[in-house]
C-alpha positions as CSV (number, residue, x, y, z in Angstrom):
1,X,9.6,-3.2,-45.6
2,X,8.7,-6.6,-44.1
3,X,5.0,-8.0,-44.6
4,X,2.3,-6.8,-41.9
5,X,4.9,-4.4,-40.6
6,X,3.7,-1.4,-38.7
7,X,4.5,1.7,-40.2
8,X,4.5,5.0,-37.7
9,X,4.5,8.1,-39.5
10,X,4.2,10.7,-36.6
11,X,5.6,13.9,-35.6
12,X,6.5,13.0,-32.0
13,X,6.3,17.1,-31.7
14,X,3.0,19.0,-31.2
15,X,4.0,22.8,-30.6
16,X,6.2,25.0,-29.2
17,X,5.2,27.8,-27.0
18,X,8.1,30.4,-26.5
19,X,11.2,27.9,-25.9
20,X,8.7,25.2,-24.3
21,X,8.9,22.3,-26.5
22,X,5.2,20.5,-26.3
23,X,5.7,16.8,-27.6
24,X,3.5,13.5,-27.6
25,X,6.1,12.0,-25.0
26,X,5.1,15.0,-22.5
27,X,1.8,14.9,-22.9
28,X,0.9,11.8,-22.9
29,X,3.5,11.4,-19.6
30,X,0.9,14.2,-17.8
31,X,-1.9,12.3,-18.4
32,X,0.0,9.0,-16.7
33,X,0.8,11.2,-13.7
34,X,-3.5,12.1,-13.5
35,X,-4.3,8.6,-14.2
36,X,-2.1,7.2,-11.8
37,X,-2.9,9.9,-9.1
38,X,-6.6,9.3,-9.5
39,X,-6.2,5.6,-9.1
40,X,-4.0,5.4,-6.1
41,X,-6.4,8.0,-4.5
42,X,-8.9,5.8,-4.8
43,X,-7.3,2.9,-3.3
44,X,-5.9,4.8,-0.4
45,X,-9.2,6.0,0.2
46,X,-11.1,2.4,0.4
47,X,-8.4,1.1,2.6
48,X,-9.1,3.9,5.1
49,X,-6.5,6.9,4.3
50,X,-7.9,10.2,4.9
51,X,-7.1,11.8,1.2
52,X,-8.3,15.5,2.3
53,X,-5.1,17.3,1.5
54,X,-4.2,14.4,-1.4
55,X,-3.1,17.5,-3.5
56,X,-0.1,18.0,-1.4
57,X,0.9,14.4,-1.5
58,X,0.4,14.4,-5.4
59,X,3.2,17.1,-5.6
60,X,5.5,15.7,-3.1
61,X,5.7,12.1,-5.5
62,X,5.5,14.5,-9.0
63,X,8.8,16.7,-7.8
64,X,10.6,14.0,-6.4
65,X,9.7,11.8,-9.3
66,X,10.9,14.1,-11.4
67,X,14.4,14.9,-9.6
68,X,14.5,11.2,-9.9
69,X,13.8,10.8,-13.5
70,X,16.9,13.1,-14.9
71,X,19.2,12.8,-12.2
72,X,19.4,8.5,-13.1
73,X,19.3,10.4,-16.9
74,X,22.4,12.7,-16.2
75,X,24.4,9.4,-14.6
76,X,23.4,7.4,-17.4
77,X,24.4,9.8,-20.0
78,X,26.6,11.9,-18.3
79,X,29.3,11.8,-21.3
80,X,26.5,14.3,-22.8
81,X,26.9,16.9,-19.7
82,X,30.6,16.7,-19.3
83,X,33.0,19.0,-20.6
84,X,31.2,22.5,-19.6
85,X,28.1,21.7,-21.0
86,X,26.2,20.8,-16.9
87,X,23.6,23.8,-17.5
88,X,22.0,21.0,-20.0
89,X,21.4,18.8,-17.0
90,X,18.4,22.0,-16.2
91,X,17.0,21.7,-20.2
92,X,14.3,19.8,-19.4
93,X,12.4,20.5,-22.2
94,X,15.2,18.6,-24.4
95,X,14.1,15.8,-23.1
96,X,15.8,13.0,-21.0
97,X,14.2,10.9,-17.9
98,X,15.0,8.1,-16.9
99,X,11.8,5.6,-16.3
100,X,13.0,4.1,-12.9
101,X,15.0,6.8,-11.8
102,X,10.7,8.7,-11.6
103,X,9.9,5.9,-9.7
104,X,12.8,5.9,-7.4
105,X,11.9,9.0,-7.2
106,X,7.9,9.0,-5.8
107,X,8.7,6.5,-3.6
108,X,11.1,8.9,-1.6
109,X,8.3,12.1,-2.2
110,X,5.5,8.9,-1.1
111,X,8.0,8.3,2.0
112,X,7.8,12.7,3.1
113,X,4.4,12.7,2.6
114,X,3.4,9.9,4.7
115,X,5.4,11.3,7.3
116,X,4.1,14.7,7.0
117,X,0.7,13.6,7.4
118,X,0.8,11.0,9.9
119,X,0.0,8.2,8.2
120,X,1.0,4.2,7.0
121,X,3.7,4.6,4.4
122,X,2.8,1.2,3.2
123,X,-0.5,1.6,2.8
124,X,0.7,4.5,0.3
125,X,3.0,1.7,-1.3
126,X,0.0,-0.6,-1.9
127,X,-1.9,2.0,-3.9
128,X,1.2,2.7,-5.8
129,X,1.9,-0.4,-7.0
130,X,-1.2,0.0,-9.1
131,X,-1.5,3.7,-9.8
132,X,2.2,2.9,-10.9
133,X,1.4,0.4,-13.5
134,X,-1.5,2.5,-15.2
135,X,0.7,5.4,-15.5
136,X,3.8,3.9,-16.8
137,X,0.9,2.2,-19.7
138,X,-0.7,5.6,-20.4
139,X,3.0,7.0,-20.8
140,X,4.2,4.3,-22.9
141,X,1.8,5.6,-25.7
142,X,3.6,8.6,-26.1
143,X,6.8,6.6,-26.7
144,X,5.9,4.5,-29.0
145,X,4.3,7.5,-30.9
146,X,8.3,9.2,-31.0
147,X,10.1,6.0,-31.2
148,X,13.0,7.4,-28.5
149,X,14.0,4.3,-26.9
150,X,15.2,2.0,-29.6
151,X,14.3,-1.8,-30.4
152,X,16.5,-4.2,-31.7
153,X,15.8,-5.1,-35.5
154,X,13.1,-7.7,-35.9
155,X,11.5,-9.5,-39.0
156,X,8.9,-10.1,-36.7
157,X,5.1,-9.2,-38.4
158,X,4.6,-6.8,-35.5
159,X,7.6,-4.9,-36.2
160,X,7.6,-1.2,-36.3
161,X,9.0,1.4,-38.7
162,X,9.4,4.8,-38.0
163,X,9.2,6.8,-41.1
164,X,8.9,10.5,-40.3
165,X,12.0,12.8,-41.0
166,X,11.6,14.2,-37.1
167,X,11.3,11.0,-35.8
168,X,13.6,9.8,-32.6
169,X,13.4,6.4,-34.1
170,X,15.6,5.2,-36.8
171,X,14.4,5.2,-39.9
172,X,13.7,2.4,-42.1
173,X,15.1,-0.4,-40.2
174,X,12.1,-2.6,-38.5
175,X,12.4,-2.4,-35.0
176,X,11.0,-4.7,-32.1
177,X,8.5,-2.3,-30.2
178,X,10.3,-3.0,-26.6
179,X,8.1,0.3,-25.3
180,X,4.7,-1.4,-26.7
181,X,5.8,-4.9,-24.6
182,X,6.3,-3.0,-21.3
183,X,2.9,-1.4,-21.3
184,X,1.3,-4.6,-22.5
185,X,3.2,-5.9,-19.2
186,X,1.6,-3.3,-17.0
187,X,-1.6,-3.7,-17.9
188,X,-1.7,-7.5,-17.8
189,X,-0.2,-7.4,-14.3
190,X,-3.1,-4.8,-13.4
191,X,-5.8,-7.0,-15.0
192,X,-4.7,-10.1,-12.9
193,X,-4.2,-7.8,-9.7
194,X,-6.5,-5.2,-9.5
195,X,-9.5,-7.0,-9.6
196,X,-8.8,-8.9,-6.3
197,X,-6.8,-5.7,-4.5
198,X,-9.0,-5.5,-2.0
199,X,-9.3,-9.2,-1.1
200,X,-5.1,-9.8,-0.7
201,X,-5.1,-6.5,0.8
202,X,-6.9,-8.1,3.9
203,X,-4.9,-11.1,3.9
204,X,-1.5,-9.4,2.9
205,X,0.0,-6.9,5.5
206,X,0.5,-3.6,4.4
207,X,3.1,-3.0,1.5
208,X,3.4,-6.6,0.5
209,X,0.7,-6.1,-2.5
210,X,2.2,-3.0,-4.0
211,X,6.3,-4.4,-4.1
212,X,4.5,-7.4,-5.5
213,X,3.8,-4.8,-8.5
214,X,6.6,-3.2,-8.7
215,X,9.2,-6.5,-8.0
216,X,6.5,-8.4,-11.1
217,X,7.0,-5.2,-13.4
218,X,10.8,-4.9,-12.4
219,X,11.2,-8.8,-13.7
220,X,9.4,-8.7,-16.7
221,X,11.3,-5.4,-17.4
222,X,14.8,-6.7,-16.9
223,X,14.3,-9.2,-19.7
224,X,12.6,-7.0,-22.0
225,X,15.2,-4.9,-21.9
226,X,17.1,-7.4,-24.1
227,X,15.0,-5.6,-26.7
228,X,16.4,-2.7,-26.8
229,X,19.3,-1.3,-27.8
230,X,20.6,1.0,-24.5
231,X,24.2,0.6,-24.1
232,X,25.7,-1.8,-21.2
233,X,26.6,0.3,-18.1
234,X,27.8,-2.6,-15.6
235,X,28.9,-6.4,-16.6
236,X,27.0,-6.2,-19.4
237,X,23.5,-5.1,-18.5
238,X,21.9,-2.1,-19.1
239,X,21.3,0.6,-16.9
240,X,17.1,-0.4,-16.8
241,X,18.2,-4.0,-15.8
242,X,20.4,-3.2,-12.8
243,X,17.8,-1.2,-11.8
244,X,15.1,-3.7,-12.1
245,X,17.4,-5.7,-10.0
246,X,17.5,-3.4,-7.4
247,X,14.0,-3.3,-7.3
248,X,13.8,-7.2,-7.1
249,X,16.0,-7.2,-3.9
250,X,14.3,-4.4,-2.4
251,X,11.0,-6.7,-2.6
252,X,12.7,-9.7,-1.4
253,X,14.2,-8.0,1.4
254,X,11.2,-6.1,2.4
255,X,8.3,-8.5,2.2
256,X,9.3,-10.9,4.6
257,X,10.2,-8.2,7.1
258,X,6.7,-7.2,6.8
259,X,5.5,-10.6,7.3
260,X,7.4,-10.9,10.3
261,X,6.4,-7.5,12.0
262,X,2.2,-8.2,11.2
263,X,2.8,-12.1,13.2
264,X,4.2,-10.3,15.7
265,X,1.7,-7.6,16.0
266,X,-0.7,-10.3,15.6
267,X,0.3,-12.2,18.5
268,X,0.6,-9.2,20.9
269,X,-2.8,-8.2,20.0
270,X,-4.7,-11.8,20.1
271,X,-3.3,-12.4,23.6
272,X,-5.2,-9.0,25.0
273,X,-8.9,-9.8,25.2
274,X,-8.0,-13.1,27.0
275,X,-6.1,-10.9,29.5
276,X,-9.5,-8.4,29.5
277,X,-11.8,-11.3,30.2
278,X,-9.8,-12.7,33.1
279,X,-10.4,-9.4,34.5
280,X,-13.8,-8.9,34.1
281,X,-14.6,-11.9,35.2
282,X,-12.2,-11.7,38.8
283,X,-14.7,-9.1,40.6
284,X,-17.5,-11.4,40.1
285,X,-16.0,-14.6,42.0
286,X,-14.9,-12.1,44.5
287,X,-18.2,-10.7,45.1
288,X,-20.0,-14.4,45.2
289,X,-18.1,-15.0,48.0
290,X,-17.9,-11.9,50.0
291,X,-21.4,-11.4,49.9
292,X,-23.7,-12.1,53.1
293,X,-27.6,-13.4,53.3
294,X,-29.6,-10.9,53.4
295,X,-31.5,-10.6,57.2
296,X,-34.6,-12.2,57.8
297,X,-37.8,-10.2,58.6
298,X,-39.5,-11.8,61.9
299,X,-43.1,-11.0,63.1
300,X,-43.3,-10.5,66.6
301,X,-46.5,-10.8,68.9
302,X,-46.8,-8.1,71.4
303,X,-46.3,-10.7,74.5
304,X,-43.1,-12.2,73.2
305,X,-39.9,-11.6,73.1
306,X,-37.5,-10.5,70.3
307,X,-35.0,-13.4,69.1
308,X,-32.4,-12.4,66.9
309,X,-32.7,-13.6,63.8
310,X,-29.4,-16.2,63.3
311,X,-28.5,-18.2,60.0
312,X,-29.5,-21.4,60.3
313,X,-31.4,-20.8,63.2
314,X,-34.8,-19.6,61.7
315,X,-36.6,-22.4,61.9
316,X,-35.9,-22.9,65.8
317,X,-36.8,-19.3,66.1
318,X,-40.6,-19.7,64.5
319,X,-41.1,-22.9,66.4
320,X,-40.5,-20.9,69.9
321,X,-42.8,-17.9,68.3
322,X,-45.4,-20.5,68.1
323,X,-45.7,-22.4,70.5
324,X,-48.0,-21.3,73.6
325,X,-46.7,-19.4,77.1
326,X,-48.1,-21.7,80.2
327,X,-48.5,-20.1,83.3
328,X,-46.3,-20.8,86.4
329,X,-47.9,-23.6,88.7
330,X,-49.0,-22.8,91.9
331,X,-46.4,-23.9,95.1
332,X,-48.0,-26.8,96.6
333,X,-48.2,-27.7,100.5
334,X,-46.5,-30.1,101.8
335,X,-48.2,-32.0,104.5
């Protein structure tokens, strides 16, 4: 046993129930699921999303999640179904997800519910990120509780030993705690990131913040992998790295299309209340012109006659009204 080494001795079972199997992994991947859902609720709400019928949503990303999770299982280890045993790939309660293949997964159930209920799928995205990264750390607990997915052997001070006869680990031999590293991961990247969501969310468009999880989680993930030891499935790299990668291109493909679409909703949208203003503002200069003096009132003396009143004539007009009638003169005689 190597100095300061951490020693598990845990039953990664709890109970069984009739032929349900109840383990540490299971429960502790429920409460990730709750955690997660509450979180991303709660950012979906501040950024606008009407969350009424969330429940429906929750179960659209659990049941494709899960689909996900042991369908990338069955491909990985499909050596285990072959031969007549494919009614395993339905024993669930054996065991055997895959981690990515659940987040896959959601993403395709967040895709049918955003459609479902009318509304931005990558506003959904951007709460994921996040919800994503406390769920995968609360699940994480459970695994390194069972010691399933295998370290490489470390003389490390922080190694871990698994000791109990039931345990998935392998006992005696000091093993780098690769599950331990990822949720370490996930929760730094939610310390740095969640404390200023709201803030890049009004500076980011929609979807950028949450691949930014999920591409930072997928690159820190591919290199941890080098931890464990999962066999290689394609040019040397396990099947968690290729699928980190794919993750990474996704990101890199997606973000910039996003950047693209919010300049040029941005543009169309700055260049409308100049447009509004011109028109408000065209009836006015057409009624400044159009518009005639109003008529002038006259006062008129019983023993005089009416003169139409006549722009630019008023002053003529009150200088006649004035000015005194004199009488014809008589016809003079001539002599």
């Amino acid at each position: 046993m190597t100095f300061l080494t951490v020693v598990i001795d845990l039953n990664p079972n709890l109970f069984r129930i009739g032929p349900f199997l109840v383990t540490w992994h299971g429960v502790f991947a429920v409460l990730g699921i709750l955690v997660a859902a509450r979180l991303g609720l709660w950012l979906l709400a501040k950024d606008g999303v009407d969350t009424t019928h969330s429940a429906d949503g929750v179960a659209w990303m659990v049941v494709f999640g899960l689909v996900g999770a042991r369908l990338l299982y069955v491909w990985e280890n499909f050596r285990i179904f072959a031969g007549g045993n494919l009614l395993r790939v339905f024993a669930l309660t054996e065991g055997g997800i895959s981690q990515w293949g659940g987040l896959f997964g959601a993403m395709v159930g967040a895709y049918v519910w955003a459609r479902r209920a009318k509304f931005s799928y990558w506003k959904l995205i951007d709460a994921s990120g996040a919800a994503a990264m406390i769920g995968l750390a609360v699940g994480r607990i459970g695994d390194v509780i069972n010691g399933e997915h295998h370290g490489t052997p470390t003389n490390a001070p922080w190694g871990v030993e698994y000791v109990n006869p039931a345990t998935l680990g392998d006992p005696g031999v000091v093993v780098h705690p690769e599950v331990a590293y990822e949720m370490v991961l996930t929760l730094a990247l939610l310390g740095v990131l969640l404390p200023f969501h709201q803030r890049l969310k009004a500076r980011l468009p929609d979807g950028v913040l949450g691949l930014v999880y999920l591409a930072l989680y997928a690159a820190g993930r591919f290199f941890l992998s080098f931890y464990r030891t999962d066999p290689a499935v394609f040019a040397g790299l396990r099947q968690a790295q290729l699928a980190s990668l794919l993750m990474v291109v996704i990101a890199a493909v997606a973000i910039p299309i996003l950047f693209r679409k919010a300049r040029a909703g941005g543009t169309s949208t700055a260049a409308q209340p100049a447009a509004a203003e011109a028109v408000v503002e065209e009836p006015a200069a057409v009624e400044a012109t159009d518009t005639e003096p109003a008529p002038v009132e006259t006062e008129t003396s019983a023993d005089a006659e009416p003169v139409p009143a006549t722009p630019g004539r008023a002053s003529d007009t009150r200088a006649r009204r004035r000015a005194p009638r004199t009488p014809p003169r008589p016809p003079q005689s001539t002599p």
